[in-house]
N, C-alpha and C positions, 0 to 999 in steps of 0.2 A: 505429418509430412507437409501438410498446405502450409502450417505455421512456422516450421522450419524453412521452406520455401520463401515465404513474403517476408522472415527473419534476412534472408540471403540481399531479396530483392531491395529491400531498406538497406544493406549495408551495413548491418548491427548484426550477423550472426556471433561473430567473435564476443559480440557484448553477450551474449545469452545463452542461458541455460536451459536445455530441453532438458528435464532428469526422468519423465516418465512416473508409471506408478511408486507414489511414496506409502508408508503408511504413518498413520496417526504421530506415531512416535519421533518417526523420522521430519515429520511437518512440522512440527513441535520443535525439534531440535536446528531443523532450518530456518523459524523465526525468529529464534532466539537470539541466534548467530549473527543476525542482523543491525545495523547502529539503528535504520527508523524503517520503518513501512509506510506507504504512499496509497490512500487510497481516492481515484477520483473522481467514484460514483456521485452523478448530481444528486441532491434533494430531491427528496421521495424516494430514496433508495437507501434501505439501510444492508448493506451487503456484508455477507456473513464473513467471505472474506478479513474483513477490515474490525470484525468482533474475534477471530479465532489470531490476528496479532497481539490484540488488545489483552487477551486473555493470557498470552503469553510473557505478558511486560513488555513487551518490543512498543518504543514510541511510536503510536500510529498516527498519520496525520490524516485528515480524511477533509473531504470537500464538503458531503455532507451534514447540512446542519441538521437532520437529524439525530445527529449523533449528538449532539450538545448535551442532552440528561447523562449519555453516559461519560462522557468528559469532564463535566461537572465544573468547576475551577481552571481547571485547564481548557477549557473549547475556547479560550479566545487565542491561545498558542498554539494549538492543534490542528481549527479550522482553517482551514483556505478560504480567503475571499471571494476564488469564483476555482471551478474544478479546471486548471489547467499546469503544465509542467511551468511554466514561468513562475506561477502563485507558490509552487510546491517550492523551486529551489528557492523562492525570498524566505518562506517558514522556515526552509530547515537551514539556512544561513543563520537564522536567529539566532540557531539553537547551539 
């Protein structure tokens, strides 16, 4: 209810979906669906989040350079230079 709320108060309800309890499959199926995932936990955070995209093929792009082992090749088109939505939409223009 709080996050539906402060959804309201921002003015971005309309953009957003509350869907409640998913399961597994259904989470799975909701990635998929996706063109990219955004994740913009700083370094030192490897957030599971932004490994259960990854896992599903959905391009994930993540702030975190801890994640660069598992990007491998791709973490210089992956990472964001610094975790913020400006950095996020120049990556995914790139792309």
């Amino acid at each position: 209810d709080r996050l539906e709320a402060r959804a309201a108060a921002l003015g971005v309800a309309a953009r957003v979906s509350f869907l409640g309890s998913l399961d597994p499959a259904a989470v799975r199926d909701l990635l998929r669906s996706a063109s990219v995932a955004v994740n913009l936990s700083p370094s030192g955070l490897f957030d599971k989040a932004a490994l259960e995209s990854l896992l599903t093929a959905t391009p994930t792009i993540v702030a975190s350079e801890d994640f660069d082992p598992v990007l491998g090749s791709l973490a210089p088109r992956l990472r964001l230079p610094a975790p913020s939505a400006a950095a996020a939409a120049e990556v995914i223009g790139e792309w």
